[in-house]
C-alpha positions as CSV (number, residue, x, y, z in Angstrom):
1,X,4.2,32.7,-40.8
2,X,5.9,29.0,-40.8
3,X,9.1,28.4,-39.4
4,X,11.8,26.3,-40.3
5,X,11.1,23.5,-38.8
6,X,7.1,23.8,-40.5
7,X,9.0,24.0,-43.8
8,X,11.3,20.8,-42.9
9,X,7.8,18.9,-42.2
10,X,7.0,19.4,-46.1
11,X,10.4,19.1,-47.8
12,X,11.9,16.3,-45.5
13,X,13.6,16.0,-42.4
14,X,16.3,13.4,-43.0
15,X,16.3,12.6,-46.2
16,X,19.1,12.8,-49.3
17,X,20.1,16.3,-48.8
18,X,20.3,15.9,-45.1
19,X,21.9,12.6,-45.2
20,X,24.8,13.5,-48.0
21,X,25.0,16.8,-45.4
22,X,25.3,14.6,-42.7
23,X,28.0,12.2,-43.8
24,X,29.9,15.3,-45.1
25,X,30.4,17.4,-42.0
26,X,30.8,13.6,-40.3
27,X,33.9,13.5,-41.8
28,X,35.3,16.8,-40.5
29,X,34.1,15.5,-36.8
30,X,36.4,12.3,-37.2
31,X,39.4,14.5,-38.5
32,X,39.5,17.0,-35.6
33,X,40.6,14.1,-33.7
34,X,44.2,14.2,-34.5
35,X,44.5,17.8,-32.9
36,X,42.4,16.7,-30.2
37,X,44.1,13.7,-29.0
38,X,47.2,13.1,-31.7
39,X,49.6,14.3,-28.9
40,X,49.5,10.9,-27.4
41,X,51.4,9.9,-30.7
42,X,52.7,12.9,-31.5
43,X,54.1,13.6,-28.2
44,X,55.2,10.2,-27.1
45,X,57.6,9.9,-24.7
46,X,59.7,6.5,-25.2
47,X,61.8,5.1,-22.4
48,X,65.4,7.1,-22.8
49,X,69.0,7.2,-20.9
50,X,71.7,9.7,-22.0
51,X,73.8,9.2,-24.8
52,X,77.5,9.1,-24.3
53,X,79.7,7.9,-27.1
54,X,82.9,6.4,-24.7
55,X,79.7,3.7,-23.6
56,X,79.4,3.0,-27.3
57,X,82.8,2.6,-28.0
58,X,83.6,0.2,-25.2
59,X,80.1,-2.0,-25.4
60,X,81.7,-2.7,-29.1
61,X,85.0,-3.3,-27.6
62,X,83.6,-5.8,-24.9
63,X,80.8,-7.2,-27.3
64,X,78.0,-6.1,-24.4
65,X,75.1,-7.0,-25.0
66,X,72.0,-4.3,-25.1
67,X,71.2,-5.6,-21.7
68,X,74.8,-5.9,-20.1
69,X,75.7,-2.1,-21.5
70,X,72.4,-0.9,-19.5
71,X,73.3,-2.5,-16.4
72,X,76.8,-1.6,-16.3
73,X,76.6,2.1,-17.6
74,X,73.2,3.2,-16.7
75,X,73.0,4.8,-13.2
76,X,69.3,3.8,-10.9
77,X,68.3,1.0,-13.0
78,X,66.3,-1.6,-11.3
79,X,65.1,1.2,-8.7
80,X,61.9,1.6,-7.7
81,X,62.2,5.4,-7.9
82,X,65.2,6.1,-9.9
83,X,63.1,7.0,-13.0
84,X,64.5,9.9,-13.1
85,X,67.8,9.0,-12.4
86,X,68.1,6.0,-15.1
87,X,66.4,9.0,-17.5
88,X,68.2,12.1,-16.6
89,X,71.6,11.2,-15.1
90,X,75.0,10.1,-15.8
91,X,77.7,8.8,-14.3
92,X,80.6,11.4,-14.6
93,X,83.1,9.1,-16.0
94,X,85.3,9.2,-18.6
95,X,84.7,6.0,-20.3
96,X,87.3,5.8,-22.9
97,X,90.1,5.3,-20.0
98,X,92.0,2.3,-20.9
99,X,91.9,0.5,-17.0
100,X,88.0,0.1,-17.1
101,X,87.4,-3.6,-17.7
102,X,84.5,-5.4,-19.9
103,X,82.8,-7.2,-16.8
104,X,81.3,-4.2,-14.0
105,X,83.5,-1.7,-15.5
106,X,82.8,0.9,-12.3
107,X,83.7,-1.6,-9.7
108,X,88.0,-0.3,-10.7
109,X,86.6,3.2,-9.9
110,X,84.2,2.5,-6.6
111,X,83.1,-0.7,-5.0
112,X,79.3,1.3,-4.5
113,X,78.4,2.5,-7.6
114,X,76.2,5.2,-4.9
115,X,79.2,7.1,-4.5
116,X,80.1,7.6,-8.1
117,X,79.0,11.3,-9.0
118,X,76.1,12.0,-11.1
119,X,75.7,14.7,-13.6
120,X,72.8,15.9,-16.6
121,X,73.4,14.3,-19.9
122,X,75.3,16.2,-22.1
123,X,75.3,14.5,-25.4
124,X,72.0,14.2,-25.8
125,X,69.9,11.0,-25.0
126,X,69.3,7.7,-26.8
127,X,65.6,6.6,-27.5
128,X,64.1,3.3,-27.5
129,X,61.3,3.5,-30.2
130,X,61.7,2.5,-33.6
131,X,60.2,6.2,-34.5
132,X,60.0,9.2,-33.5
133,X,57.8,11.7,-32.2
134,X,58.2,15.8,-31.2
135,X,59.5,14.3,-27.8
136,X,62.7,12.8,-29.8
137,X,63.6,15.0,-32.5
138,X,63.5,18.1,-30.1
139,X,64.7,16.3,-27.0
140,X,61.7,17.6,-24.9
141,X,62.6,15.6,-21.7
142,X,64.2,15.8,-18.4
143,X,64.4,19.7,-18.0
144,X,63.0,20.9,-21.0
145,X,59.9,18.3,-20.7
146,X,57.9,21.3,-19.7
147,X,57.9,22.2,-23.4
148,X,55.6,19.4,-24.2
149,X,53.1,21.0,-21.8
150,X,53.5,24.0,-23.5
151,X,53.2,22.6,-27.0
152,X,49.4,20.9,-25.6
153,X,48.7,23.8,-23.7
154,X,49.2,26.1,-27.4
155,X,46.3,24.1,-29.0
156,X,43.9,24.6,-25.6
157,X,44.9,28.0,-25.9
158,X,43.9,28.2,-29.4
159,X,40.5,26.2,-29.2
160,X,39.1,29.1,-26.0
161,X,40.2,31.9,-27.6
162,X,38.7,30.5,-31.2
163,X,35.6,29.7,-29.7
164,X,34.7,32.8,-28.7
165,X,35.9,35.2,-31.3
166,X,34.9,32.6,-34.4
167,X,31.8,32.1,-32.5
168,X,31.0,35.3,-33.0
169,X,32.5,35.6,-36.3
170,X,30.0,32.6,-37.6
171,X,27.0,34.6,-36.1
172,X,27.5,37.8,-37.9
173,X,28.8,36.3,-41.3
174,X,27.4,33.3,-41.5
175,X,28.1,29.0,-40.9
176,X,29.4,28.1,-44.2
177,X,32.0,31.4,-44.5
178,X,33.5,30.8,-41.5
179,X,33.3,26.4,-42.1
180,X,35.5,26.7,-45.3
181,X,38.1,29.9,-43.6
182,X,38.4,27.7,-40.8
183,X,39.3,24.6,-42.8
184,X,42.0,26.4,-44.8
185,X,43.6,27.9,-42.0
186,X,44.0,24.9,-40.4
187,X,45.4,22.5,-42.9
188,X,47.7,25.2,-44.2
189,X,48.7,25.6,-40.7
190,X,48.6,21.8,-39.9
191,X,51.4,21.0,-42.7
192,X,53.3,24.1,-41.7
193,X,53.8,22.0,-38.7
194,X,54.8,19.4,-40.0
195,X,57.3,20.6,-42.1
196,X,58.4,23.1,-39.0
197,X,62.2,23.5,-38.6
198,X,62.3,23.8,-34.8
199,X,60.3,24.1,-31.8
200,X,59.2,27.4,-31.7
201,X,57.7,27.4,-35.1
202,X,56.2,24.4,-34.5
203,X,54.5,25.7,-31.2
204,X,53.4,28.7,-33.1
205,X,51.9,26.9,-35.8
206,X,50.0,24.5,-33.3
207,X,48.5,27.2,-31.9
208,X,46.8,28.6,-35.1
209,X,45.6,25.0,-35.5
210,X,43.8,25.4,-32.2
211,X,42.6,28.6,-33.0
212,X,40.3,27.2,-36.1
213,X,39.8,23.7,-35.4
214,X,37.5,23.5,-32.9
215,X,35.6,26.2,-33.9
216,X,35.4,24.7,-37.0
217,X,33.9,21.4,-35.4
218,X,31.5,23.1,-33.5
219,X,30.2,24.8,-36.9
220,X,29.6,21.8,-38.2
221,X,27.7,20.1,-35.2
222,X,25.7,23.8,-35.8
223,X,25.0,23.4,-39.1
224,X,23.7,19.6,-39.5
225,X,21.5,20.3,-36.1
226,X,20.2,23.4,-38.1
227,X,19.4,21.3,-41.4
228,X,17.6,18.2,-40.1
229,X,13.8,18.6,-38.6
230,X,13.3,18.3,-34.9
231,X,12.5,14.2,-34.9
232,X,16.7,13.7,-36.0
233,X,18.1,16.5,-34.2
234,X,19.0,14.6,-31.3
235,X,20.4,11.5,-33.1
236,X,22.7,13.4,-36.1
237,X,24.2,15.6,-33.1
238,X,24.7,12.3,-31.6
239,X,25.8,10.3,-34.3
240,X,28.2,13.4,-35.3
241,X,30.0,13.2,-31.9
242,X,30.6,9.5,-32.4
243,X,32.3,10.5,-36.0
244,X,34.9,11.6,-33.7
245,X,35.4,8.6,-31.6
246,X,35.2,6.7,-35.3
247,X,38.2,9.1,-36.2
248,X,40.2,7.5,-32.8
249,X,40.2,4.3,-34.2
250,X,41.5,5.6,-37.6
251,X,44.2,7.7,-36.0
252,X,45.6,4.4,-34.3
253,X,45.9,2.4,-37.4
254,X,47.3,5.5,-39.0
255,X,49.3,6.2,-35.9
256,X,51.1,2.9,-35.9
257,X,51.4,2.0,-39.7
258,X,53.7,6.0,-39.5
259,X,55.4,5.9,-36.2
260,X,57.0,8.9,-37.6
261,X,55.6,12.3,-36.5
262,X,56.2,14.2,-39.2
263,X,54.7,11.5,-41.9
264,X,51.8,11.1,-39.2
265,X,51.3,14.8,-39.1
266,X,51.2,15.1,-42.9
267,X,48.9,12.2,-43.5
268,X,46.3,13.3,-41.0
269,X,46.3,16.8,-41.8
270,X,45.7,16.5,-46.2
271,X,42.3,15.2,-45.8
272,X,41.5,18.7,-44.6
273,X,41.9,20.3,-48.1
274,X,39.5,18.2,-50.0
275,X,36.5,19.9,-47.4
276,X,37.3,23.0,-49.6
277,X,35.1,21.2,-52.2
278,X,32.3,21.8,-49.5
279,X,31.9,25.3,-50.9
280,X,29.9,23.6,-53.8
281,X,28.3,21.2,-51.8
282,X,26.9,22.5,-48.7
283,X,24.8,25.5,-48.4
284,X,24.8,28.1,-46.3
285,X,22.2,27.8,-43.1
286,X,18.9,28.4,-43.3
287,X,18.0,29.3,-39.9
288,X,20.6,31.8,-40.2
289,X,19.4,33.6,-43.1
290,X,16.0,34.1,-41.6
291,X,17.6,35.3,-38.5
292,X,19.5,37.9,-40.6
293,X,16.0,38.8,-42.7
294,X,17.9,37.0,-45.7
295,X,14.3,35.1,-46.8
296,X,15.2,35.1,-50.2
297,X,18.3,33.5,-50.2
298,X,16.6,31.2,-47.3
299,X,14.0,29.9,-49.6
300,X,16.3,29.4,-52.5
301,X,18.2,27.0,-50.4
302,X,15.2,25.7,-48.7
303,X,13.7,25.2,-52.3
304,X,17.4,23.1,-53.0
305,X,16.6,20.9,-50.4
306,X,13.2,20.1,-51.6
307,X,14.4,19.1,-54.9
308,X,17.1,17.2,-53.7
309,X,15.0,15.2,-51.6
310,X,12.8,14.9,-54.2
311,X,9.7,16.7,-52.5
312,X,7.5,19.6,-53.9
313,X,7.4,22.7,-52.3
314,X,3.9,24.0,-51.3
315,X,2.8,27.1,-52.8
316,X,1.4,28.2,-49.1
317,X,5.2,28.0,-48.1
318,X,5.9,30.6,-51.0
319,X,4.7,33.2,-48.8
320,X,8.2,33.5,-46.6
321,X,9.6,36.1,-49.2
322,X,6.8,38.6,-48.2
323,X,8.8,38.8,-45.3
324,X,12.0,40.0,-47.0
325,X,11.9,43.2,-45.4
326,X,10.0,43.3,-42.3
327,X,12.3,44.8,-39.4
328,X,15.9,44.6,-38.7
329,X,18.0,41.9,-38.8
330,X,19.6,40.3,-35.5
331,X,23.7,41.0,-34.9
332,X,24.8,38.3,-32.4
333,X,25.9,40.2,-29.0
334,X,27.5,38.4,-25.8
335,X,25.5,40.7,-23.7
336,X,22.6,38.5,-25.3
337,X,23.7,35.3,-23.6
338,X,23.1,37.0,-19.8
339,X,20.3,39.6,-20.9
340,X,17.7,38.3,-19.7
341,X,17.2,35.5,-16.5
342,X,16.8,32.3,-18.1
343,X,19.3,32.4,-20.3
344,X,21.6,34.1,-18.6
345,X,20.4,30.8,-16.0
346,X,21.5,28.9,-19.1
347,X,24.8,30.2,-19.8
348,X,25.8,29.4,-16.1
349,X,24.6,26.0,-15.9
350,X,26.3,25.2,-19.6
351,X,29.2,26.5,-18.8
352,X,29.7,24.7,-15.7
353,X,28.9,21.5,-17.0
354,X,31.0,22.2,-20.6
355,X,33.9,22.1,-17.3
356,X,32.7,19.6,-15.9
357,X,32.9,17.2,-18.5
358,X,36.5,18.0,-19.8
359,X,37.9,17.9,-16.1
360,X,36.2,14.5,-15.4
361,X,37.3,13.4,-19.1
362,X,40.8,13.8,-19.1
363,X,41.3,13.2,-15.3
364,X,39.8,10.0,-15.5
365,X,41.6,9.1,-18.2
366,X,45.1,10.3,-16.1
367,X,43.9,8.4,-13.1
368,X,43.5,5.0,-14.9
369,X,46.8,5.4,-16.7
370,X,46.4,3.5,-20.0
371,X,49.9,4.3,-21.0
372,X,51.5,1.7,-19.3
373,X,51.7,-0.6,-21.8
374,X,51.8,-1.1,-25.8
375,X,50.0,2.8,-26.6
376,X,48.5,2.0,-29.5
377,X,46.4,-0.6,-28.2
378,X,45.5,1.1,-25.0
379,X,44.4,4.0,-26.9
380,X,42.2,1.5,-29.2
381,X,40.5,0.5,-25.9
382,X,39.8,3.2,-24.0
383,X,37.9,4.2,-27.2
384,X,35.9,1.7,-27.7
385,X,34.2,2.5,-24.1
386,X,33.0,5.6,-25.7
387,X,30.8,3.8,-28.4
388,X,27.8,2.3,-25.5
389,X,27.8,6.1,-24.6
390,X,26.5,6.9,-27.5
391,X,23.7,4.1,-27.9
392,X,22.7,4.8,-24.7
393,X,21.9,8.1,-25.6
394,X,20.2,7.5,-28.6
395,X,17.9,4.6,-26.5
396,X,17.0,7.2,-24.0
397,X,16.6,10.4,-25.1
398,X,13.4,9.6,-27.1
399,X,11.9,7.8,-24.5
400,X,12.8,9.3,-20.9
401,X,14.1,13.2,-22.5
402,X,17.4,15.1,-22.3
403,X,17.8,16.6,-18.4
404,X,16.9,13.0,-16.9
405,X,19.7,10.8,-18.5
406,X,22.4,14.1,-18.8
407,X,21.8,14.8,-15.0
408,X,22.6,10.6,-14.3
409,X,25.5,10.6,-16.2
410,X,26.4,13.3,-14.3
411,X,26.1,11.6,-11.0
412,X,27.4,8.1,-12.7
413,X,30.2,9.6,-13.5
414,X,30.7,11.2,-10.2
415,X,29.5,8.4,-8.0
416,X,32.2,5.9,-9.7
417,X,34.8,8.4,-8.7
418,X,33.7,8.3,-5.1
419,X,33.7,4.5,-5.0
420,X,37.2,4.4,-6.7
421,X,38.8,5.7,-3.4
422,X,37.0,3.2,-0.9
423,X,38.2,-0.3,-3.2
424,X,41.2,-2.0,-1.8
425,X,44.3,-2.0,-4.0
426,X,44.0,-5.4,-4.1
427,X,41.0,-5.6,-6.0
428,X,42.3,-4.0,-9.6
429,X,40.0,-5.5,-11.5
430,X,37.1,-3.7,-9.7
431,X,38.7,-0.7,-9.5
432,X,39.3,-0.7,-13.2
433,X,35.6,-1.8,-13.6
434,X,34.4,1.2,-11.6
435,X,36.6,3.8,-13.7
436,X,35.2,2.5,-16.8
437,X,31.6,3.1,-15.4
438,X,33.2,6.7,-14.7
439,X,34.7,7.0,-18.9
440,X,31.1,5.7,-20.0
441,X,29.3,8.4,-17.5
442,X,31.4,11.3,-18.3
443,X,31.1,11.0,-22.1
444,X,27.7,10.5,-22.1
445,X,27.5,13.8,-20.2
446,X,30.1,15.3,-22.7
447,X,27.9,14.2,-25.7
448,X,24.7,15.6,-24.0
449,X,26.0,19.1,-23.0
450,X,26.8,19.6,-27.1
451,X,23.6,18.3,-27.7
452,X,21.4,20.7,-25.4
453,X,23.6,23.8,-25.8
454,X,22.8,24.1,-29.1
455,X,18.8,23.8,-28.3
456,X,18.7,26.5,-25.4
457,X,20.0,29.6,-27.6
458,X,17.7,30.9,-30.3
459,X,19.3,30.8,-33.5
460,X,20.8,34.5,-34.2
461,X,22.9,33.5,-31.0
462,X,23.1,29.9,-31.3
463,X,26.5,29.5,-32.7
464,X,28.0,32.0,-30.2
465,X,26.3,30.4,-27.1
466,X,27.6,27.1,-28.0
467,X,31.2,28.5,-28.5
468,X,31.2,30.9,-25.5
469,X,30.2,28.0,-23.2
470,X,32.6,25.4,-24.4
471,X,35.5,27.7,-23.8
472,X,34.8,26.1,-20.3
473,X,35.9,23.1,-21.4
474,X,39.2,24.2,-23.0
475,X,40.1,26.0,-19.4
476,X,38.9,22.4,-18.0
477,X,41.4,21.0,-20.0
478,X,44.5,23.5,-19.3
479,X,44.2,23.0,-15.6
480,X,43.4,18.8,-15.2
481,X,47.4,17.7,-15.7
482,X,47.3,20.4,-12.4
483,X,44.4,18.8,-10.5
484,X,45.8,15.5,-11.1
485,X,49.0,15.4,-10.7
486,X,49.2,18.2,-7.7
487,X,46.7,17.0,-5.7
488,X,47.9,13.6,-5.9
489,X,50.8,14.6,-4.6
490,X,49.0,14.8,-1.8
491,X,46.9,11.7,-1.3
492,X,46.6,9.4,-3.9
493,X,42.9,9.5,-4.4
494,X,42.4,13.1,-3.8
495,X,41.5,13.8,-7.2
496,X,39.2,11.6,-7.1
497,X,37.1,12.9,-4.4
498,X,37.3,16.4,-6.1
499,X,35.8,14.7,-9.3
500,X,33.1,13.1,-7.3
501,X,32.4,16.5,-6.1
502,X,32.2,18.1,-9.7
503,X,30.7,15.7,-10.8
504,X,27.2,15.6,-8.7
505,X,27.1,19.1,-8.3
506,X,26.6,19.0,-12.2
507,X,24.4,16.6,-12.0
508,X,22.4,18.6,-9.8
509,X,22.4,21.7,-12.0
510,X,21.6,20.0,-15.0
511,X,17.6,19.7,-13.2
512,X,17.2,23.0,-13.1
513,X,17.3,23.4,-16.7
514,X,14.8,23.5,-19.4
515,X,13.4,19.8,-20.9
516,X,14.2,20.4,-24.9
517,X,12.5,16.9,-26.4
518,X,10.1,17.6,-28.5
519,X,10.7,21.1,-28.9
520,X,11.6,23.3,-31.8
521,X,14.3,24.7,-32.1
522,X,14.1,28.9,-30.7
523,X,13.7,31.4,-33.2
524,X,13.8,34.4,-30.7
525,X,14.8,35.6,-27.0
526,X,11.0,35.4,-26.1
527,X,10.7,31.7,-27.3
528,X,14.3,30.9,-25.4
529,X,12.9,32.5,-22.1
530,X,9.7,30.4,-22.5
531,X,11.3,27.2,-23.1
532,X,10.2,26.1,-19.6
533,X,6.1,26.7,-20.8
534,X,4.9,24.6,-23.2
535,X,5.2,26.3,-26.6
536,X,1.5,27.0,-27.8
537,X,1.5,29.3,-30.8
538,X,3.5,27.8,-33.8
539,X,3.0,30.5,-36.0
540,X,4.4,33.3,-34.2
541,X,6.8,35.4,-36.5
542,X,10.6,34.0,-35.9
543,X,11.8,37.6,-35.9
544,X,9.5,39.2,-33.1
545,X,12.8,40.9,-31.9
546,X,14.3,43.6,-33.1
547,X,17.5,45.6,-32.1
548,X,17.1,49.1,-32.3
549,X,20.3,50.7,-33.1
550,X,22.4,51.3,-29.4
551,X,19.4,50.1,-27.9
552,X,17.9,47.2,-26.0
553,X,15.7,44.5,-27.5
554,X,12.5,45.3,-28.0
């Protein structure tokens, strides 16, 4: 009996109904990346000092100028390490007494201003940014900056627990049920947000973003891998991970035309609705409803796709419906991801290097600090780096395979880490250089990991084993601020000799997996375990395994 990817051979591999698919759930790539990554705008935290009206009132009287009133009223400025003093602090004065003068007011009071007391703001703080962000309107700095943490740390939160249980959901019920639920949960809950009335609503409703939205991405990656024939599989799951770098340039145009969070939060989050209409133009998966002994609504749609790319469908191809009944039809179970040795081998490995990848990510990202200077612009940079990745990939996957170039950008990226700590400070330009080498290794790894994840699992578990293994990355992501910061605490370039270490130990596991180019994609347990062996008979039945009820496969 043919398979799927026998069928796609007649009807078309990447033609009109693939490529309309394609540039559909694109789009739905590029708009996760405001709940990704929009807390850089979202959460930004301008330069601030406290607020007290008696400064206001006598700058006016004295006709300061902005400068002169910082210099005069604001205690730490100019210090190396009074950040947190120029942010946080006061002087506890009472500035509407009559015998402070217009020129060094505080010198009447104390000839240091040292010994002046200090105290924590009490009427608020004064922002400079023309807009505002979550940080501003809900004053989420000094000692309640640990509820901007908490606010990123909601959507992590969301994305591993949605992973797994939606992973499992889209499994059972299917790709395109789950696509369209997880769309319209999260823009109803994305401008929820921004129309919350306080913090904890707002936190609350972040967290039901995280809990659809990156499940909802990885459906998407599942379902155009699952439509196109195995020449394009690499390159659309590729192509659809560099959607979402596409979708960081947008959000910094968008980001700086509405430097207001609220109008930014609205704007990027309304797009979402109009992938409703996807109920009419994407159909449900294939390779799912063959898993599920669905062959007659599996030909139907495979019969769409022939028309739409304007190919006939053989008559020898017909004989798929026979099949209709034969055996029982697959429920997705986590025990199936460490049933049997390879891939339970494969779970470990992926999972690992699904960490891997967000730690090195995001640290490296920390590490270089790009938010020194005008935000949009650094952000537009450090994504640009991300676009060679991708080429890269495409130019050697073909050629060389997957585990070759994913275990080297591995060890790039942890190599470049390593070297970081050995340049002189002196040398910026090379260290900057070398980080970048880092950014370019570490995505390329990022991208491959979704890319062979989804061609280890056999499809009634495919979904699930890419969901359950990237839940590494969302616990990668929770605890990086930690490594970082913490361990740099210690010595400077710590973290980076714990990256290095990640980082080539990844590498190194990647060469004991499975080489996927040129494969098809596994129908069954038995083709998954011989992935290893070249794959001889074609023609074997995609449902050899059945699940007796409470009882192993057989």
């Amino acid at each position: 009996m043919p398979t799927v990817d026998d069928i796609l051979e007649q009807v078309g591999h990447f033609h009109f109904f693939q490529k309309q698919t394609f540039f559909l759930l694109a789009l739905i790539s590029a708009a996760f990346t405001p709940i990704y990554v929009g807390i850089v705008f979202l959460g930004f935290t301008p330069d601030h000092r406290c607020r007290s009206p008696g400064v206001a009132k006598l700058s006016q009287r004295c006709g300061w100028s902005p400068e002169e009133e910082l210099n005069y009223t604001v205690p730490g400025l100019g210090a190396a390490d009074g950040a947190f003093v120029r942010q946080c602090m006061r002087y506890k004065v009472d500035w509407n007494q009559s015998s402070l003068g217009c020129v060094d007011p505080l010198a009447s009071l104390a000839p240091n201003r040292s010994h002046l007391p200090l105290g924590p703001c009490e009427h608020g703080w004064v922002y400079d940014t023309p807009g505002s962000s979550i940080v501003t309107e809900f004053n989420l700095v000094c000692a309640r900056s640990w509820m901007l943490d908490l606010f990123q740390s909601a959507v992590n939160i969301g994305f591993f627990i949605g992973s797994v249980g939606i992973g499992y959901l889209a499994d059972r019920f299917g790709r395109k049920l789950c696509l369209l639920i997880t769309i319209l949960i999260n823009a109803a809950a994305g401008v929820l947000m921004a129309v919350s009335p306080n913090y904890t609503w707002m936190v609350i409703f972040r967290l039901i973003q995280g809990l659809v939205s990156k499940a909802g991405w990885l459906i998407g990656y599942i379902l155009i891998t699952e439509f196109v024939g195995l020449n394009y599989r690499r390159t659309v799951g590729i192509l659809y991970q560099a959607a979402f770098t596409v979708g960081l340039l947008v959000l910094t145009g968008v980001a700086y035309a509405l430097p207001r969070w609220r109008w930014l939060q609205l704007t990027v989050t309304l797009p979402n609705f109009c992938f409703l209409l996807y109920y009419w133009c994407i159909p449900e998966s294939p390779r799912w409803l063959i898993s599920q002994n669905k062959n007659a609504k599996a030909m139907r749609i495979i019969e769409h796709i022939a028309k739409k790319n304007g190919k006939p469908l053989p008559a020898s191809l017909q004989s798929l419906r026979a099949a209709e009944d034969v055996g029982e039809k697959l429920n997705p179970s986590f025990l199936d991801l460490v049933r049997t040795p390879q891939i339970r081998k494969h779970t470990c490995i992926l999972m690992y290097n699904w960490f891997t990848s967000s730690v090195l990510y995001q640290g490296l990202i920390m590490h270089l600090g790009l938010a020194g200077g005008n935000v949009y612009l650094d952000f537009f940079y450090s994504a640009l780096v991300e676009f060679p990745a991708a080429f890269l990939i495409i130019a050697t996957i073909d050629r060389v395979g997957r585990r070759y170039p994913w275990a080297v950008s591995n060890m790039v990226a942890g190599a470049a880490c390593l070297a970081s700590v050995f340049v002189p400070d002196n040398l910026q330009g090379l260290r900057i250089a070398v980080a970048c080498l880092g950014r370019m290794g570490i995505t390329m790894a990022y991208e491959m990991v979704c890319l062979v994840n989804a061609e280890l699992y056999p499809t009634f578990i495919r979904n699930l084993g890419v969901l359950v293994c990237s839940s590494l990355c969302d616990i990668g992501g929770i605890i990086t601020p930690f490594l970082v910061y913490r361990l740099t605490a210690i010595w400077l370039q710590l973290p980076l000799v714990v990256f290095a270490v990640v980082g080539l130990v990844a590498g190194g596991l990647v060469l004991m997996l499975p080489e996927t180019k040129g494969k098809a994609l596994p129908e069954t347990i038995e083709e998954a375990e011989n992935l290893q062996r070249p794959r001889k008979n074609r023609e074997k039945v995609i449902y050899v395994h059945v699940r007796k009820a409470d009882g192993p496969l057989t």
